[in-house]
N, C-alpha and C positions, 0 to 999 in steps of 0.2 A: 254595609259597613257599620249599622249604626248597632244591630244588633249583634254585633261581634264586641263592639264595645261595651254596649248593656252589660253581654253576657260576663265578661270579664270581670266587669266592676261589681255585677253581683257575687259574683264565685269569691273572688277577691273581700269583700266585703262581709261574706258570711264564715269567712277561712278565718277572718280580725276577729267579728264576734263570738266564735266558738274558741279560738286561743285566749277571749278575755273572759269567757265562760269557767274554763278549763282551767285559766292562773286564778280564779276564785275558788273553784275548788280546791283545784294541789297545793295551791302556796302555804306556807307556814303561819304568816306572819300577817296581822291587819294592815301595814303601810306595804306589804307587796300586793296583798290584794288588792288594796285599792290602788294602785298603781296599774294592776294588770287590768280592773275592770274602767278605770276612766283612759288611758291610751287605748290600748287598745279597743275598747268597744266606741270610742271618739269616733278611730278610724274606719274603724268596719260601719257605723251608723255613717257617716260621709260618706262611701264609696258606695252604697246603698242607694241613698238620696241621691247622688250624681247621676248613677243608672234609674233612678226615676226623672230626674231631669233630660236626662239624653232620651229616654221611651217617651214620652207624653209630648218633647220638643215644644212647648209654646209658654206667653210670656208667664202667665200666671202662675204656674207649675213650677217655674226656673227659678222666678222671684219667691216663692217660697219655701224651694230646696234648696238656695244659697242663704234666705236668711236662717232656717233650722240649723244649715251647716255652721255658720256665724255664732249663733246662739250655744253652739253644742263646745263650738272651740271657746267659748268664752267665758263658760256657767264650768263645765267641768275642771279646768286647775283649780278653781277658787270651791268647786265643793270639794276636790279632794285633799286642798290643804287642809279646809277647816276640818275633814272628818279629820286627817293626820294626827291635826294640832290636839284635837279633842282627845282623840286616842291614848296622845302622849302626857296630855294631862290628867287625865284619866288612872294611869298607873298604870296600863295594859302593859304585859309581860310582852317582849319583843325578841325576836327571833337572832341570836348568837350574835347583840349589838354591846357594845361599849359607849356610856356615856361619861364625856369629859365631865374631870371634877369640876371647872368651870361651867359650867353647863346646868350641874344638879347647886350647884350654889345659888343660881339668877332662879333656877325655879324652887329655891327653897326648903331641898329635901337633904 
């Protein structure tokens, strides 16, 4: 049973990393990219580490495949706002967006 579970969570897991492969390539735009590369590669990196947790089953392995998981959900919103934030103060040209005149006032343009 356990390997039927592995098996899953790797397939499953490597399906997330290649869709967040795949939205860095195709996407238009640097906030969908980095959209499509910290979700979805979050998830596929977790469901990876899970199936290395459930193969190796002992305590050391588990305690450091849930704290990477922790680490992963906690490091990536915060790097891809700042890359966001950066991007848009930056001046990068964005993809078929509309910014409120309130909006370009507070940041000065």
């Amino acid at each position: 049973m356990a390997e039927i579970i592995m098996a899953i969570l790797v397939v499953s897991g490597g399906f997330f990393c290649f869709v967040a492969g795949l939205g860095v390539l195709r996407l238009p735009d640097v906030l969908m990219r980095m959209h499509a590369s910290t979700k979805a590669g979050t998830l596929g990196s977790g469901l990876i580490l899970a199936a290395v947790a459930v193969y190796f089953a002992d305590t050391a392995t588990i305690s450091r495949a849930v704290a990477t998981i922790l680490f992963l959900l906690m490091t990536a919103p915060v790097a891809a706002h700042m890359i966001g934030r950066a991007a848009f103060r930056s001046g990068i040209t964005l993809w078929n967006t509309k910014i409120e005149p309130e909006a370009e006032r507070k940041l000065g343009r």
